[in-house]
N, C-alpha and C positions, 0 to 999 in steps of 0.2 A: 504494500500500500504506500503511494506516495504520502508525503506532506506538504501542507498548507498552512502560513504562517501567516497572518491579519494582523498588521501590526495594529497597536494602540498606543501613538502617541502621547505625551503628557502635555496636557494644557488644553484648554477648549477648544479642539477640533469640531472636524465635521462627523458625529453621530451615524447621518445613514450611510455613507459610505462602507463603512464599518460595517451596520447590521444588513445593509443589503447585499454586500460581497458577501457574508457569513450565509444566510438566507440563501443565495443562490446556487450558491454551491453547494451547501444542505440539501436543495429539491435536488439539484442532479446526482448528488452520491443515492435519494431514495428511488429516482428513476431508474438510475442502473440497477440496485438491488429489485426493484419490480419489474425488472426486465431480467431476472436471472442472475445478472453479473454481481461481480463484489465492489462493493463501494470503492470508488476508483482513489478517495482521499480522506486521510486523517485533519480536520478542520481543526486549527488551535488559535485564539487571539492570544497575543502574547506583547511583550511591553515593559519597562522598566520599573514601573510600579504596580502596586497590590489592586491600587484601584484611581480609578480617573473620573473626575465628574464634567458633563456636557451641560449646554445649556445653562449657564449660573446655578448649579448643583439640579435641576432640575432632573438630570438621568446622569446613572451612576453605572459606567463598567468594570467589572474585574476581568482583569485577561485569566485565562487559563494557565499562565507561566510564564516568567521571565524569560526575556532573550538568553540571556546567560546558561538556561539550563538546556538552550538548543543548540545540536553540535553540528546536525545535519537537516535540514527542509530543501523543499523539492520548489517548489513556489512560496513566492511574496509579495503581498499586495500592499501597501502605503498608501492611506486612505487619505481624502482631501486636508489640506492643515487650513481649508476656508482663505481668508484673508491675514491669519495670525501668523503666516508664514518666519517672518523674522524673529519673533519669539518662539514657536513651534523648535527654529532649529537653533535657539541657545538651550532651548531645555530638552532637547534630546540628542545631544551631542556624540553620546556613548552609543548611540546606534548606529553613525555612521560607518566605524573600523567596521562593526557587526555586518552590515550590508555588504560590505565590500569583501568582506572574508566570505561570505554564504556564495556571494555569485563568483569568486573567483573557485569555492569548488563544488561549480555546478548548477545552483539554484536559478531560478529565472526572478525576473522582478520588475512584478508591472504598479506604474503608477495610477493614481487616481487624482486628476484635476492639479492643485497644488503643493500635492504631495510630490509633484517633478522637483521642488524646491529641494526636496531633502536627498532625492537621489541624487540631484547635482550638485548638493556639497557634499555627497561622496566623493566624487569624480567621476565617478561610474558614466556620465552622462557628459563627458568629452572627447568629441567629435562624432558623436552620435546624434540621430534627430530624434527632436520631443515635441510633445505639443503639450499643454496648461490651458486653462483660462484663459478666453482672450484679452480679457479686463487684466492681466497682469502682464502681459507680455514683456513690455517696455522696462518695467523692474526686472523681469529675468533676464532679459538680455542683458542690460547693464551687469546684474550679478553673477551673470556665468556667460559668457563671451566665447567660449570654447566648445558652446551646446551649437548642435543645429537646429534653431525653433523652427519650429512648421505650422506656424498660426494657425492655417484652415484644417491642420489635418484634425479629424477626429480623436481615430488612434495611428498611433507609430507601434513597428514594431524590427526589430533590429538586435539582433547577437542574444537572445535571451531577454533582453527588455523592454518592456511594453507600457507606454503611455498614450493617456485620454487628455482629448479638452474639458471644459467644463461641465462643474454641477452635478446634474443628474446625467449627464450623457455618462457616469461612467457605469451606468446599466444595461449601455455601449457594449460598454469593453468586457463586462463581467460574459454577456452572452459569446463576444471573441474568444474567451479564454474557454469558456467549456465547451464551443466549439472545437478547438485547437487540442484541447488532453481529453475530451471525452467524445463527441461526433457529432456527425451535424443533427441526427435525430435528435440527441440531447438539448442541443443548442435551439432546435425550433420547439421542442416541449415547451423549454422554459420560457422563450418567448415570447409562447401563448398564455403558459403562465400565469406569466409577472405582466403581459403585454406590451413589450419592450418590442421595438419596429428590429428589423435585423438588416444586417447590411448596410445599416448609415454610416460616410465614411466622411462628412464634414462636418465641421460645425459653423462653418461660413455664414449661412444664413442667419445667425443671431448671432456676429459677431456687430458690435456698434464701436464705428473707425473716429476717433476723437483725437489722433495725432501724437506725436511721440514729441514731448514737448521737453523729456528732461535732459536738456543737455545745456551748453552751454556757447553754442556758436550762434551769437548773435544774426547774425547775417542769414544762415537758415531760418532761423524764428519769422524775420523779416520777409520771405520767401513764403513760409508757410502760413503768415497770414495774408500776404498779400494773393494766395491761391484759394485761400476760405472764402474772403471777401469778395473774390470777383468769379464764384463757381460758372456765372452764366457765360464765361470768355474762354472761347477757345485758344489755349496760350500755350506755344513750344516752350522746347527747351532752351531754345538758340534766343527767344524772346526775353527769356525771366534772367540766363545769364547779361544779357547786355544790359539790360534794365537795373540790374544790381549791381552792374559794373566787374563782372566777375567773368576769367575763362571759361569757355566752355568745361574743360577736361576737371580744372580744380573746381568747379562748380557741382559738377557731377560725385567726384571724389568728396569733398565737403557734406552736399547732402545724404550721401549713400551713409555716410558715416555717423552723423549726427540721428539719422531717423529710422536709417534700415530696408528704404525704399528709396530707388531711384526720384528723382524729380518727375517724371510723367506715372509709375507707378502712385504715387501721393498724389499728386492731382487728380487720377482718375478711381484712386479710391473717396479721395473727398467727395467727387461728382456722385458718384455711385451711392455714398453714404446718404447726402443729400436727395437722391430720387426715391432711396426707399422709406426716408423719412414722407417724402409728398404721395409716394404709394399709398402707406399706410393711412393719411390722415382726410386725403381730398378726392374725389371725383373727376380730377383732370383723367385727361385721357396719356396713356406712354409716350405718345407723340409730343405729346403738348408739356410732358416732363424731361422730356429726352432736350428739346430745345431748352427750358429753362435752366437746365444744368452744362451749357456748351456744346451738347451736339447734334451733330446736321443730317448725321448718315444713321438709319435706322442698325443694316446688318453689324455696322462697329459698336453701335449703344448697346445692342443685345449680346454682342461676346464680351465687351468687356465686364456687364454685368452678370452674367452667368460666370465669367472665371475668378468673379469677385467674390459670387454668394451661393455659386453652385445653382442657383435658378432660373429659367428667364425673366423679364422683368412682366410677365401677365401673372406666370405661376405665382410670383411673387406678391402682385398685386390683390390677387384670387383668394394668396392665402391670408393675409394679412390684412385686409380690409374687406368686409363683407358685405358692404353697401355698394361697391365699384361696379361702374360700368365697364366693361371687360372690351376696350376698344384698341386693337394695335396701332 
């Protein structure tokens, strides 16, 4: 029988990531057993302390065993640390040798949402790709520069290590994983189950793009709001360096640096941001949004916004506003 190790952070983490990882893969070991087979994993939360309270003491877990008494697990899940991220990983410090010792003999180890945070100060998570939250992104890049983020990816999955974007998508990833060691019948049971969609592999579509502001190159900042402010102007690149006074090449260089998108990347995310903002709230019609955000040519409005949020921008429209007039 394999093992399954659920960590349990200390400090107010994320709760269901926890009980729903445990849950899931509880129904699949009873699957397999009522199909015959032998429960494919031994389930343990496990943790540095006796017990950890969630919620301002509202719910209270005891892991089943300290890390310390484990010499050998087969999987490990790292559940959300929420937003508490920077404290999550002063107070769980002693976990990380732990991590790095399990998966260099053997273990695999997927994360859950901002629990990427803790696998990459391992190091475990350099030069590898991850995906997080997209609401954090911009802190992790800044704090692990060595990681390859993959904003839109749902889940990554690479060398033994497996990371989710946010939330609840990582019920995503739970039905990945018991696909991957148990089968795909397993994996559409649960599915149905829990009613968990299968085979989502973005999270694009609720990602909301507000711009990578923390840095300190002046002159980008300048650039970047002068492309907020004027979304309905179709503007090169060759435009906004002369306008700032800057090379082409070191302008390029500069921006990529400071925000992690090229200059017409950033521009045509902010456009994009802005449409689905007027998607969701008005009765224009696509055409008549496509224009109010700089462009002219419908078949380019539609790929850039599919390769932004994974949808066209009707689907888009369709799902998110229920009073829309459905006109291309």
């Amino acid at each position: 029988m394999k093992h399954l190790t659920i960590i349990v952070p200390n400090g107010d983490n994320n709760l269901p990531s926890i009980t729903g990882a445990y849950e899931i893969f509880c129904r699949a070991n009873a699957y397999n057993k009522a199909n015959g087979k032998k429960e494919l994993f031994k389930i343990e939360l496990a943790g540095i302390s006796e017990e950890i309270d969630f919620n301002g003491g509202l719910f209270t877990v005891r892991p089943h065993l300290n890390i310390s008494s484990i010499t050998k697990t087969d999987l490990i899940i790292i559940p959300s640390l929420n937003h508490n991220y920077n404290v999550a990983l002063q107070d769980n410090e002693q976990l990380l040798p732990w991590l790095k010792k399990q998966y260099q003999t053997g273990a695999e180890i997927a994360t859950i949402c901002t629990g990427a945070f803790m696998l990459a100060a391992s190091g475990l998570l350099d030069g590898k790709n991850c995906s997080t939250h997209w609401s954090v992104t911009e802190n992790f890049r800044q704090m692990f520069p060595k990681v390859n983020l993959q904003v839109d990816e749902l889940i990554t999955d690479e060398q033994g290590i497996y990371t989710n974007g946010g939330a609840y998508s990582f019920l995503n990833l739970m039905i990945y994983l018991i696909e991957k060691y148990y089968d795909r019948n397993t994996a559409i049971y649960c599915s149905k189950v829990f009613q968990i969609e299968m085979n989502r592999n973005t999270q694009s579509q609720f990602a909301i793009f507000t711009g990578q502001k923390k840095h300190d190159d002046e002159l980008v900042q300048q650039v970047q709001l002068y492309i907020e402010k004027n979304i309905e102007e179709k503007i090169s690149v060759s435009e906004l360096s002369t306008k700032f006074n800057v090379g082409r090449r070191n302008f390029d260089r500069r921006f990529i640096k400071a925000t992690g998108n090229t200059p017409i990347e950033y521009s045509q995310r902010v456009k994009i941001e802005a449409a689905k903002k007027a998607f969701e709230t008005n009765r224009k019609t696509i055409n008549e949004i496509m224009y109010e955000v700089g462009y002219s040519d419908v078949k380019a409005f539609r790929e850039v916004f599919r390769k932004i949020t994974g949808m066209s921008p009707l689907e888009y429209k369709k799902k998110y506003y229920k009073d829309a007039v459905f006109v291309a």
